[in-house]
C-alpha positions as CSV (number, residue, x, y, z in Angstrom):
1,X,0.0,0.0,0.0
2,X,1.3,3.4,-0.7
3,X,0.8,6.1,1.7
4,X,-0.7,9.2,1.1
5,X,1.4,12.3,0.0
6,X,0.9,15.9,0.3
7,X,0.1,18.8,-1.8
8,X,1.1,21.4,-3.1
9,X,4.7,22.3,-3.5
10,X,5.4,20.4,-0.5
11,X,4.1,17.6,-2.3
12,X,6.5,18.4,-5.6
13,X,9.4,18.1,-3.5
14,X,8.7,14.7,-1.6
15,X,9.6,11.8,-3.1
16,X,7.2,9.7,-4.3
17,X,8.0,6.8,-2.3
18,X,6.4,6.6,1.5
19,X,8.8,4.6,3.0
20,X,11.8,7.0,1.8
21,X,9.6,10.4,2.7
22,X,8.9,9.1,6.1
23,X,12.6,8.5,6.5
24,X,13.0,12.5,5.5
25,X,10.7,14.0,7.7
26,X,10.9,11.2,10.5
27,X,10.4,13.0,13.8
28,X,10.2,10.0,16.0
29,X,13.0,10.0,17.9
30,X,11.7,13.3,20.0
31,X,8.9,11.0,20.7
32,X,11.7,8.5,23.2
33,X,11.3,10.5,26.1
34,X,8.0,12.5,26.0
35,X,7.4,15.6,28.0
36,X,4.0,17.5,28.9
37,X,5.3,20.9,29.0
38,X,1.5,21.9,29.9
39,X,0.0,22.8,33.6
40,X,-2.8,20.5,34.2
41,X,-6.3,20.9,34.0
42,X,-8.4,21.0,37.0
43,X,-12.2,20.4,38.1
44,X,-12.0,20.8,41.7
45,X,-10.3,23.6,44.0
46,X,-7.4,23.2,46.4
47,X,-10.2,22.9,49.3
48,X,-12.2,20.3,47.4
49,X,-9.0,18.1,46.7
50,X,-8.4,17.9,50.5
51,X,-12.2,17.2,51.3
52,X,-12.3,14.6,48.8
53,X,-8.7,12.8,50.4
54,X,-10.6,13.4,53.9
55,X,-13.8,11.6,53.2
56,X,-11.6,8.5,52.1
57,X,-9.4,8.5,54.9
58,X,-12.7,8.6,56.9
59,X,-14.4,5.8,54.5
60,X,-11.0,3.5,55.2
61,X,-11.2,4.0,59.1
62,X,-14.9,4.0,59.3
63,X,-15.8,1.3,56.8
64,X,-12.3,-0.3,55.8
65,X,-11.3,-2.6,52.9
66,X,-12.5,-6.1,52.4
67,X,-9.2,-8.0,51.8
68,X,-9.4,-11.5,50.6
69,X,-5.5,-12.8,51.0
70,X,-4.7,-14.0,54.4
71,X,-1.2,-13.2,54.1
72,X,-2.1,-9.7,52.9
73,X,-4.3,-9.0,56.3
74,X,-1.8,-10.3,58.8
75,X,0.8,-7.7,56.8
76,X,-2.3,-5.0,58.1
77,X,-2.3,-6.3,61.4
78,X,0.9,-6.7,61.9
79,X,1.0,-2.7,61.0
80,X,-1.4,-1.7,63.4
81,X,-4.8,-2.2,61.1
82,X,-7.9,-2.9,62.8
83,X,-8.5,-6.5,60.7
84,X,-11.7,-8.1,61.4
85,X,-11.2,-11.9,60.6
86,X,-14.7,-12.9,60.3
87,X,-15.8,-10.5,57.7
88,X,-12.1,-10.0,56.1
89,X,-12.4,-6.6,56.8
90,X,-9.6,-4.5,57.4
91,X,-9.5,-1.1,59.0
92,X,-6.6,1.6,58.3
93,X,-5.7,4.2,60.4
94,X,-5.2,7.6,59.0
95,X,-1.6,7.9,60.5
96,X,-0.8,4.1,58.9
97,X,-1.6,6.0,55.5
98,X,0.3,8.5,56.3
99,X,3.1,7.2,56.8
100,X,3.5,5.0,54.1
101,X,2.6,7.8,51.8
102,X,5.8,9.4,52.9
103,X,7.7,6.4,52.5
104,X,6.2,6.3,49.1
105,X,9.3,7.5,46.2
106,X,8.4,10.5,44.1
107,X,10.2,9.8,41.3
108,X,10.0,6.4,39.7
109,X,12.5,5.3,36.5
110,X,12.1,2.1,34.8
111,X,15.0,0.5,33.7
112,X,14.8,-1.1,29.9
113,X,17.9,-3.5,28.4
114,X,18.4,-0.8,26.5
115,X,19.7,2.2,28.8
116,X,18.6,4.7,25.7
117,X,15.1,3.5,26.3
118,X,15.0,4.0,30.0
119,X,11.4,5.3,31.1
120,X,11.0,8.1,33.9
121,X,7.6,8.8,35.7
122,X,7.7,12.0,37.2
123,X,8.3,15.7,36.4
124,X,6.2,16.1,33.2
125,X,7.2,12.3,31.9
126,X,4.7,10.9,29.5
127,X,4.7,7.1,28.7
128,X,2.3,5.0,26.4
129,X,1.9,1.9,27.3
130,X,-0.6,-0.5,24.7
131,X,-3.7,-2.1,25.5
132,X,-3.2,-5.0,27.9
133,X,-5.3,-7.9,28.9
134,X,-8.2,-8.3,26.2
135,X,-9.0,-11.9,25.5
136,X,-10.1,-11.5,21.9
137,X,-8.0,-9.7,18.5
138,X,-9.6,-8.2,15.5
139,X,-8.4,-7.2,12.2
140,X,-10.6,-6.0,8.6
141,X,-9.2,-9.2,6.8
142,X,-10.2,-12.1,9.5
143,X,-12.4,-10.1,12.1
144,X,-12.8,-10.5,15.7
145,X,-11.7,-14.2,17.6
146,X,-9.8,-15.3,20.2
147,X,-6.3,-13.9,20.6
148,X,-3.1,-16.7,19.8
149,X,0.4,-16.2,20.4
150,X,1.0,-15.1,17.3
151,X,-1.3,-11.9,17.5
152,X,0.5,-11.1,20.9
153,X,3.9,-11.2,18.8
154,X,2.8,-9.2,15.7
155,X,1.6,-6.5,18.7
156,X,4.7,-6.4,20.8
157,X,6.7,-6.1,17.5
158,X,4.6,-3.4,16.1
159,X,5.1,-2.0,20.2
160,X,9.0,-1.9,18.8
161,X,8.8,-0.1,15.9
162,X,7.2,2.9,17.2
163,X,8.8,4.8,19.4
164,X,5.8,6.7,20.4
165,X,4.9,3.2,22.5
166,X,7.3,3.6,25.4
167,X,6.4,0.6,27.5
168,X,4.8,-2.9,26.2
169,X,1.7,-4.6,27.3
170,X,-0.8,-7.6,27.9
171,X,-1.8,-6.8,24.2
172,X,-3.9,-9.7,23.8
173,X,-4.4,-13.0,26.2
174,X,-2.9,-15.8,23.5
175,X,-5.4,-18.6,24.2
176,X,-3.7,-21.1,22.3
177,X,-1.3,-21.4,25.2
178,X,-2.5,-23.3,28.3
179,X,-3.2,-20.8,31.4
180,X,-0.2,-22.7,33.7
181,X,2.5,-21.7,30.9
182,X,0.9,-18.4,29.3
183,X,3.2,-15.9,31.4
184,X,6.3,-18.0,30.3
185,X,5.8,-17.7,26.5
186,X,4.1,-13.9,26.8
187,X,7.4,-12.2,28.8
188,X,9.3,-14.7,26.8
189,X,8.2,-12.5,23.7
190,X,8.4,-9.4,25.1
191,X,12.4,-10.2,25.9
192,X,13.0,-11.5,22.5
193,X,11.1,-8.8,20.8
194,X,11.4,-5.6,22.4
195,X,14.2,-3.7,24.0
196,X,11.3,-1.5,25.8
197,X,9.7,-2.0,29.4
198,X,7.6,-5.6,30.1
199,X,4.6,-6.4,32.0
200,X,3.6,-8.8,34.1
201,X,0.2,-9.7,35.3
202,X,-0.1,-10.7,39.2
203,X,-1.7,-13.9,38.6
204,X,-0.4,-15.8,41.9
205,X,3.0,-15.6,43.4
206,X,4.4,-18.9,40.8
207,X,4.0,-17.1,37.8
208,X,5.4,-14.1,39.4
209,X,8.0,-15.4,40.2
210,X,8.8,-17.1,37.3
211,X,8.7,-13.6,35.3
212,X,11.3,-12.0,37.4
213,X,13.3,-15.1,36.4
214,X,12.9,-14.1,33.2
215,X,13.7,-10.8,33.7
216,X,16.4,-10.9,36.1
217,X,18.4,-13.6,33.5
218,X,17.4,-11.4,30.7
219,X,19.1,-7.8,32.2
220,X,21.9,-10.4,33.3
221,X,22.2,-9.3,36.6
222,X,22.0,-11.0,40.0
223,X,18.7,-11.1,42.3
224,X,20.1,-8.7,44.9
225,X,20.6,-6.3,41.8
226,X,17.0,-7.4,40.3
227,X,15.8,-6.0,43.5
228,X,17.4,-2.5,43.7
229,X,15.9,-0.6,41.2
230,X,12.6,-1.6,39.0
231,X,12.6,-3.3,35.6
232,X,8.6,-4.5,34.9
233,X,5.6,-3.4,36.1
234,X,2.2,-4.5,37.2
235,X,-1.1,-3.7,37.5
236,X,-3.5,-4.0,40.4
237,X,-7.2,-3.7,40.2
238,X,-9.0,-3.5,43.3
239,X,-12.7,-4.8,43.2
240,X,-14.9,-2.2,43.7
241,X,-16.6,-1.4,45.7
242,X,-13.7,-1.6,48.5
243,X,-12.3,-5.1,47.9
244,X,-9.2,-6.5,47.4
245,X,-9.1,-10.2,45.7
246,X,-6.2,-12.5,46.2
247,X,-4.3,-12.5,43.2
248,X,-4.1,-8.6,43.2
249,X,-3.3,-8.3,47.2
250,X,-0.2,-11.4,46.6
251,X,0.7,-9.3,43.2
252,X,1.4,-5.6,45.7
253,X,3.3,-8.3,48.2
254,X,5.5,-9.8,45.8
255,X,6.4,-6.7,43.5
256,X,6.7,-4.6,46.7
257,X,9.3,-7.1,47.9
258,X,11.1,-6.7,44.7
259,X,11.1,-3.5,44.5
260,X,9.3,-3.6,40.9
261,X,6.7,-0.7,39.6
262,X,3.2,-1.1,41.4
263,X,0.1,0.4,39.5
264,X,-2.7,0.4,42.0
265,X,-5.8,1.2,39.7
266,X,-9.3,0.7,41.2
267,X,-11.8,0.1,38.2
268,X,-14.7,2.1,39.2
269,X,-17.3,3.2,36.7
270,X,-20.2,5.8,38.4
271,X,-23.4,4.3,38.9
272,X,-22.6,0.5,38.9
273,X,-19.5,-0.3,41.1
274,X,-19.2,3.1,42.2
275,X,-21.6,6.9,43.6
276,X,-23.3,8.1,40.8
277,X,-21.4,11.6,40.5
278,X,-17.8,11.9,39.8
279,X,-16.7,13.1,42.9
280,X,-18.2,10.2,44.9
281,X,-16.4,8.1,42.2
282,X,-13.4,9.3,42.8
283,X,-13.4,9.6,46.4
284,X,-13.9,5.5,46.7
285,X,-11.1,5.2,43.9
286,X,-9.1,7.5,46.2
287,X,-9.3,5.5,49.2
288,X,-8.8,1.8,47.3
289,X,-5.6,3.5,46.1
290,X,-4.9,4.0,49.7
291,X,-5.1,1.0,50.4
292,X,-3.2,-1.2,47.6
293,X,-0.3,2.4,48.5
294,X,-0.6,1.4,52.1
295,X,0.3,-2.4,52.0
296,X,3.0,-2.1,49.4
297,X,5.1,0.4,51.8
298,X,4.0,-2.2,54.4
299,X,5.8,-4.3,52.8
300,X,8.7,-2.5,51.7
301,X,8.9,1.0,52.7
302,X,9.7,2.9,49.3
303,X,8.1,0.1,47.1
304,X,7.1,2.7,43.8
305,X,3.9,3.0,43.3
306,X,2.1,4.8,40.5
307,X,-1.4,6.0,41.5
308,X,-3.6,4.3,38.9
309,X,-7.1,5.8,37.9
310,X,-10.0,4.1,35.4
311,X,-13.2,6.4,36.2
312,X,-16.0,6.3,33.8
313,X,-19.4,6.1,34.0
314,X,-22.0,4.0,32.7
315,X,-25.1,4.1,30.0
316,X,-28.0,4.3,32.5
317,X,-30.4,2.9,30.0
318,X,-28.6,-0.4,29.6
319,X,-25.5,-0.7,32.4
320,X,-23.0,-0.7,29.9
321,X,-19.2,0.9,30.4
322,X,-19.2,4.4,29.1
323,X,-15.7,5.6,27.8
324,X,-14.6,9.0,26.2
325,X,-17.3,10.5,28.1
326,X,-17.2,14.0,29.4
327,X,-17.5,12.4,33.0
328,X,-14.6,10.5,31.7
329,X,-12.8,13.5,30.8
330,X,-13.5,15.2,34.3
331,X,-12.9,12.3,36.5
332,X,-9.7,12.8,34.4
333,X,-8.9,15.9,35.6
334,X,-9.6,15.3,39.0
335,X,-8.0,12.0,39.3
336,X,-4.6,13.8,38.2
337,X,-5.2,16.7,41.1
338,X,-5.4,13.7,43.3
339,X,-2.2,12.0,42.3
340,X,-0.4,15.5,42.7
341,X,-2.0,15.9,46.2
342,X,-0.2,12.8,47.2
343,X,2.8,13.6,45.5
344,X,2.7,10.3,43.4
345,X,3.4,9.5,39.5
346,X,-0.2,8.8,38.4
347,X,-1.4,6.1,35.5
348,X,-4.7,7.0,32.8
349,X,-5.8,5.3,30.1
350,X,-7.2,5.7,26.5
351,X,-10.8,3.9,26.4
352,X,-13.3,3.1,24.1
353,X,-16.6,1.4,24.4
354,X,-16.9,1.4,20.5
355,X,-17.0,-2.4,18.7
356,X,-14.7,-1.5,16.0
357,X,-12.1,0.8,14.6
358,X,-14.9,3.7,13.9
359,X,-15.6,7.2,13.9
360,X,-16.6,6.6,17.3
361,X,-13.6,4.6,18.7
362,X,-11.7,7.6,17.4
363,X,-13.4,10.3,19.0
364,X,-14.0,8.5,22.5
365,X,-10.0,7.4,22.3
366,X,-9.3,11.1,21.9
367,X,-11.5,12.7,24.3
368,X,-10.3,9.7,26.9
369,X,-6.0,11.4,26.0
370,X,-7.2,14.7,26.6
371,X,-8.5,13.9,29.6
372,X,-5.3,12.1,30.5
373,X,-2.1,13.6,28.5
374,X,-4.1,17.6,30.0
375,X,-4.9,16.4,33.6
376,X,-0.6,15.6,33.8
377,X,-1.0,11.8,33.3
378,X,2.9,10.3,33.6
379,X,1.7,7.1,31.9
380,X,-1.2,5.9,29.9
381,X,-2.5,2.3,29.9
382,X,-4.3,1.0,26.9
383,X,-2.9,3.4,24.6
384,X,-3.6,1.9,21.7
385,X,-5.5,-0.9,20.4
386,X,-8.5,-0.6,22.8
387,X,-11.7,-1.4,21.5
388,X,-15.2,-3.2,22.8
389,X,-14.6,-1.7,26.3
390,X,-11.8,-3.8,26.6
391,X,-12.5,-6.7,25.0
392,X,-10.7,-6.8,21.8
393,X,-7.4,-5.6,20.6
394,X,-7.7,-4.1,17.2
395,X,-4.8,-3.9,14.7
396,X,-6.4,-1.3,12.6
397,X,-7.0,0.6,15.6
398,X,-3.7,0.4,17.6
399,X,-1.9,2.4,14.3
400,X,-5.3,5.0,14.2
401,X,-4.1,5.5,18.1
402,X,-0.3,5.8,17.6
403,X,-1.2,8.0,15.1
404,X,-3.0,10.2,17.7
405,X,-0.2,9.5,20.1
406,X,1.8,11.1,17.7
407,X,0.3,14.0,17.3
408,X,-0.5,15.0,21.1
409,X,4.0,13.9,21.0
410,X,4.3,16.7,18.6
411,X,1.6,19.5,20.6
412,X,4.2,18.9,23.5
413,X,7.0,20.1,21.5
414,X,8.4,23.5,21.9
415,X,7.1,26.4,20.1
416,X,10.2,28.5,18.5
417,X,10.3,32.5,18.9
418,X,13.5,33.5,17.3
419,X,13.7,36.1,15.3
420,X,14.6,33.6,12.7
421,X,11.1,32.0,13.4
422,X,9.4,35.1,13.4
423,X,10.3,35.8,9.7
424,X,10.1,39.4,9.7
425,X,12.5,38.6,6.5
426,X,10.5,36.3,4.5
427,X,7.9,38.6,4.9
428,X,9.7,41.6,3.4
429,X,10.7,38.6,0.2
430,X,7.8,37.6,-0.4
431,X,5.6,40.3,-0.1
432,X,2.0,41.7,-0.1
433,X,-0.2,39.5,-2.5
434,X,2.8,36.7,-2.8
435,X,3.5,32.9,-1.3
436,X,5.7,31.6,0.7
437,X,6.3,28.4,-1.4
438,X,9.1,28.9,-2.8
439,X,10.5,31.5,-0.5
440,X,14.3,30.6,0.8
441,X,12.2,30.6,4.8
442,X,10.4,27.8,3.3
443,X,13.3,26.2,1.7
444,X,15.5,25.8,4.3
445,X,12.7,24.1,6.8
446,X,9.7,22.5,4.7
447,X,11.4,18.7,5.2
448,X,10.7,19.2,8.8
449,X,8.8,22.0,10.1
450,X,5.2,19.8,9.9
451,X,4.3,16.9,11.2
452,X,3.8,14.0,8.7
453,X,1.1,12.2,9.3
454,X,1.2,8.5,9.5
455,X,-2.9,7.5,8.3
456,X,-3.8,10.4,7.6
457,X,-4.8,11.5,3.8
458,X,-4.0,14.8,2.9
459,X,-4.5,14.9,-1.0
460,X,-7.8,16.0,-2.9
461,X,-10.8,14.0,-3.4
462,X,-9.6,13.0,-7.1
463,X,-6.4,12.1,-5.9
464,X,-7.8,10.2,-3.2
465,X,-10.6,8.5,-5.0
466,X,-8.0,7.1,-7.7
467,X,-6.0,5.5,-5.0
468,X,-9.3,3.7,-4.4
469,X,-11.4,6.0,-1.6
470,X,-9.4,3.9,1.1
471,X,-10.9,5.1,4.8
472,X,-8.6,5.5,7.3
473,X,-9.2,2.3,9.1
474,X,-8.3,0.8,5.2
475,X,-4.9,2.4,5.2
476,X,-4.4,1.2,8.9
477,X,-4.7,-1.9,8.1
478,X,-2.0,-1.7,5.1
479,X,0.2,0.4,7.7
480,X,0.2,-2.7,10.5
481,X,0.9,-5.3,7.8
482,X,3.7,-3.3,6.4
483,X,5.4,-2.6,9.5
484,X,5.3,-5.9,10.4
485,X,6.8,-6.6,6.8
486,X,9.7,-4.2,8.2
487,X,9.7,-5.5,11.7
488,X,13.9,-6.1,13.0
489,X,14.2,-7.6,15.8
490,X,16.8,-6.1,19.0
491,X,20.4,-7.8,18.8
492,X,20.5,-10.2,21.8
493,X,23.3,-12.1,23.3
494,X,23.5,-15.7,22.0
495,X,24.1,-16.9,25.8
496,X,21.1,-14.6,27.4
497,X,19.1,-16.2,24.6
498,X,20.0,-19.7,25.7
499,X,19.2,-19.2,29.3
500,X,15.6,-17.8,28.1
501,X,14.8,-20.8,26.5
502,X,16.4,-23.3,28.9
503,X,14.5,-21.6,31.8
504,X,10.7,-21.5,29.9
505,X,11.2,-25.7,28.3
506,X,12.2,-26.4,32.4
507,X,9.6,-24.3,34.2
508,X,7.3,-25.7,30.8
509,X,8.2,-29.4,31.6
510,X,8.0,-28.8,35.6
511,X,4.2,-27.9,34.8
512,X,4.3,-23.9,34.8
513,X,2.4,-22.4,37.3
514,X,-1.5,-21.8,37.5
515,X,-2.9,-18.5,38.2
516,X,-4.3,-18.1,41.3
517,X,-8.1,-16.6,41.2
């Protein structure tokens, strides 16, 4: 498929060939370390922020979180919490949040293979992270089924090649392999694959464990060093309303011990699992952050934690997940004023509740980044590929998203005010009633002074129409296949390589490890 190309003299002087103009104008690489050089958005006042942490201090001391892991309530106990064994309720003390707040580290950096591709949380850092966890995969050519293997790979390799994804993902669950060696072959991939950051699900402390093997033999470095500075993250999901189920409480024990990146995110969607209004919403998410924050530093005081929010709302005709919504947007903004109350690196997401790769999936997906890249997000979950509320990965739609992840990468760039850039000079050339075509201005900056889009068609409609009308969602699909097509792989040590694979056939042969529900 050939791209589109632009018009007008721009277009006269670009060559012809897509894969040589995007190597012209290729702007990616400002995209490795992304900065929001923009003060957040807010939706509540200083005084609200405070009543809002207040009520949920008063809501975990008052009502407390049911917590479903044994080991995870005697850690409370242990800490002073009032646990109630009967009813596996457990009961925090304001000053017990309190102090593991301030044991809670400000500034988080992940550490890649790859020291170039290092990934800081803090200070303006942005990071896109794809959509993780959905069991099904869709594409135009074969539609929507169950996810394989395979589809996880083609998404962590199309995670690789652009740099606009900072961090890789659960991308899609590959049923094809059996649940008790999943998480061998999936952070398997992601090693091989990628130089960038991996995930790993908290599915029981086995599997855990048998990531950070992974890991650990992949960075080559010893376990004391594994555990000194993070290189994978998780994320926990709280059950809300104020629950906490095993696998997620063992997942903030065991990467708080290991001194890997936490991402306490409570799910709550206003009028189903959570108060009808936002601030209600975000109040309850508040406190189950609280919570997940408060047994990690139990755990290991200075465990990082990234304060996770996912606040929606639902359709109250039918009970379905709402996403892009202007409730979404706002519970946006005020989830960000929370994260900066507490101090902490805070996680959004890009959401959709559309089926398929429509005007709709784009319009939700880009009211969900405003909502997160201008309420200060330092990382974004699910940023691209998301459709069916999180049901489906699409490949169509993860390039229509990196496309918009591009272009939010490019309002964050600085604005130049030199008198160079104010042109007073190619003014006077070109002069009243001229253009600035062919002005020497233009000349010495057109192969890089706009962004080039990546789906986007900019010719006219006869142009257009005899390259065959193609949507957008069309020439994302011919974009995925093609960068696949182009796909290298990172250079990996021969020996590292060899201990991958000798560690997943043992741990494969052994029986894996089931997940723990």
């Amino acid at each position: 498929m050939t791209e589109p190309v632009e018009s007008g003299a721009r277009r006269r002087r670009r060559p012809a060939s897509s894969e040589n103009a995007h190597a012209i104008y290729d702007r990616t690489g400002t995209y490795r370390h992304l900065r929001n050089p923009f003060t957040p958005l807010k939706v509540f006042s200083d005084d609200q922020v405070a009543s809002i942490h207040e009520t949920a201090l008063v809501m975990l001391e008052t009502q407390g979180m049911k917590v479903l892991s044994e080991d995870a309530r005697q850690l409370f106990r242990d800490a002073g919490a009032a646990v109630d064994e009967a009813s596996n309720l457990v009961r925090i003390d304001r000053g017990l949040v309190a102090t593991s707040l301030a044991s809670a580290p400000r500034e988080i950096t992940l550490h890649s293979v790859d020291p170039q591709r290092h990934v800081p949380l803090y200070d303006g850092h942005v990071a896109f992270a794809p959509t993780s966890g959905p069991p099904n995969i869709m594409d135009t050519a074969r539609g929507r089924r169950a996810g394989t293997l395979e589809d996880f790979c083609n998404l962590t390799k199309l995670c690789q090649s652009f740099e606009v994804i900072h961090v890789l993902g659960g991308a899609t669950e590959p049923q094809d392999i059996p649940v008790k060696t999943r998480h061998l072959e999936v952070t398997r991939a992601q090693l091989m694959l990628s130089d960038k950051i991996p995930l790993v699900f908290s599915r029981g402390h086995g599997q855990v464990a048998d990531n950070f093997e992974l890991i650990r033999l992949a960075h080559n470095i010893s376990p004391e060093e594994f555990r000194s500075r993070p290189f994978t993250y998780t994320v926990i999901n709280t059950n809300s309303p104020l629950q906490l189920d095993i696998p997620m409480a063992d997942g903030i024990i065991d990467f708080a011990a290991a001194g890997q990146v936490l991402i306490i995110t409570p799910f709550t969607l206003a009028g189903a699992m959570a108060p009808v209004t936002v601030a209600g919403a975000l109040t309850l998410a508040h406190a189950e952050a609280l919570a997940g924050l408060t047994l990690a530093q139990i755990v290991r005081p200075g465990a990082p934690v990234v304060y996770g929010s996912f606040t929606s709302n639902v359709d109250m005709k039918s009970g379905s997940p709402a996403f892009g919504t202007p409730e979404y947007v706002k519970a946006a903004f005020g989830a960000g004023q929370m994260a900066r109350f507490l101090g902490l690196p805070w996680r959004s997401s890009n959401a959709t509740a559309s089926n398929t790769p429509d005007a709709q999936s784009a319009y939700e997906s880009q009211m969900s980044l405003w909502g997160a890249l201008f309420g200060g997000c330092n990382f974004i979950l699910h940023a691209a590929g998301w459709l069916e509320s999180g049901l489906t990965t699409s490949y169509e739609k993860f390039i229509l998203d990196v496309e918009m992840l591009q272009m939010f990468a490019e309002v964050f760039q600085p604005v130049g005010a030199t008198a160079a850039d104010l042109a007073l000079e190619a003014v006077a050339e070109v002069g009243p009633g001229g253009h600035f075509f062919g002005c020497a201005h233009t000349m010495e900056r057109y192969r890089s002074a706009f962004y080039a889009p990546l789906v986007s068609d900019w010719r006219n409609f006869g142009q257009w129409a005899e390259d065959g009308s193609k949507t957008a969602t069309e020439r994302a699909s011919g974009i995925w296949r093609s960068t696949l097509d182009r796909y290298v792989a990172p250079k990996r040590d021969p020996a590292i390589v060899e201990s991958l694979d000798a560690f997943v056939e043992r741990r494969t042969a052994e029986g894996g490890a089931p997940p723990v529900s």
